[in-house]
C-alpha positions as CSV (number, residue, x, y, z in Angstrom):
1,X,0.0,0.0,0.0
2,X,1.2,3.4,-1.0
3,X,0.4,6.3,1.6
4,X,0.2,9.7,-0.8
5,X,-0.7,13.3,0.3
6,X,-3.1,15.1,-1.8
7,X,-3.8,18.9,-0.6
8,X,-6.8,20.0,-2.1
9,X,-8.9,22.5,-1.8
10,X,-12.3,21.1,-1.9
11,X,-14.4,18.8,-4.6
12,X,-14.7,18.4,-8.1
13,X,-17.0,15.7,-8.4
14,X,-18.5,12.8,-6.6
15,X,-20.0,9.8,-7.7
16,X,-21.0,6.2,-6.7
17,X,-20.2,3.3,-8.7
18,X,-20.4,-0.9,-8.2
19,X,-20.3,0.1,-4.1
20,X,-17.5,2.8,-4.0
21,X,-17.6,6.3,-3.7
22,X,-15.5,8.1,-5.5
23,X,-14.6,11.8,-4.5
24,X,-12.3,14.2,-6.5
25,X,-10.4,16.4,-5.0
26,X,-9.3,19.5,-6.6
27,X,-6.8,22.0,-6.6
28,X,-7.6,25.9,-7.2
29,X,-5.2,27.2,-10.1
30,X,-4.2,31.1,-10.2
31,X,-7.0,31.9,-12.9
32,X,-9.6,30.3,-10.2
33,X,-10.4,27.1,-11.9
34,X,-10.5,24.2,-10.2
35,X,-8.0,20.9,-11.4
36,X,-8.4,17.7,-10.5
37,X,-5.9,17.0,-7.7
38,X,-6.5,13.4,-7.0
39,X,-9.6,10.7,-5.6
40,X,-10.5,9.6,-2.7
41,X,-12.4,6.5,-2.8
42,X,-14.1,5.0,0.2
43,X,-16.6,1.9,0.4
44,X,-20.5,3.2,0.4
45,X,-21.0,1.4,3.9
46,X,-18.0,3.3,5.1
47,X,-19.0,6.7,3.9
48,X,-21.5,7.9,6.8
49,X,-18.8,7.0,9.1
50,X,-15.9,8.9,7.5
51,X,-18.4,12.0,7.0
52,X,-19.0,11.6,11.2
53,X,-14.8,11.5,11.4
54,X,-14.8,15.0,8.9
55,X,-17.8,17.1,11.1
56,X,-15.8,15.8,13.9
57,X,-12.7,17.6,12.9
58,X,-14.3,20.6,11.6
59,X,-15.8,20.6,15.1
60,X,-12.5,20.7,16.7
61,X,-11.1,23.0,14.1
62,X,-13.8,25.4,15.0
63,X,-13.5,25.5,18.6
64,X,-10.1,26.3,18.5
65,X,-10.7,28.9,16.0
66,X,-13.5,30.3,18.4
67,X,-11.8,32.7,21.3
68,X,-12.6,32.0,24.4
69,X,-13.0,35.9,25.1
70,X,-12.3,38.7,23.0
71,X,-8.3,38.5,23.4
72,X,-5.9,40.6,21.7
73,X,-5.3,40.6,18.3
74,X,-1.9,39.4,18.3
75,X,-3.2,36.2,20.5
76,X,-6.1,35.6,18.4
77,X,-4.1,34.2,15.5
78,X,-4.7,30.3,14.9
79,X,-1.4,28.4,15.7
80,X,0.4,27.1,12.7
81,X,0.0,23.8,12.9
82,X,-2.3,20.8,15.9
83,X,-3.9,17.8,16.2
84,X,-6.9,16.2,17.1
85,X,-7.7,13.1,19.5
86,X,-5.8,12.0,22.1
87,X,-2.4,12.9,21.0
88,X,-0.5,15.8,22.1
């Protein structure tokens, strides 16, 4: 098994076929337009489970990104780089 890293920037298409979904993620180019970075494809009785994992993160993501009280600018910035779960 290969382990690659795709960054995208969102979805180009999405479709279903013979039990797998198939997501394409895209790339933004400098003129705007989207290019086809890569695919994700996961198992159709996997995919409600791996959307749960996403909202999940996106939760996280967000209540880090949500002060706790208005602090100063210069504290307010996002740190560069976390994780998520149980690790450090």
């Amino acid at each position: 098994m290969t382990n690659a890293t795709i960054f995208a920037d969102g979805l180009v298409e999405a479709s279903v076929q013979h039990g797998v979904v198939r997501l394409t993620l895209g790339q933004v180019q400098a003129d705007g337009a989207p290019r086809p970075a890569g695919q994700l494809c996961v198992p159709v009785v996997q995919m409600a489970a791996l959307a749960r994992s996403l909202a999940a993160v996106v939760a996280q993501i967000e209540a880090r990104a949500r002060p706790a009280a208005a602090p100063p600018a210069a504290e307010a910035a996002l740190p560069g780089a976390f994780t998520f779960g149980d690790r450090p």
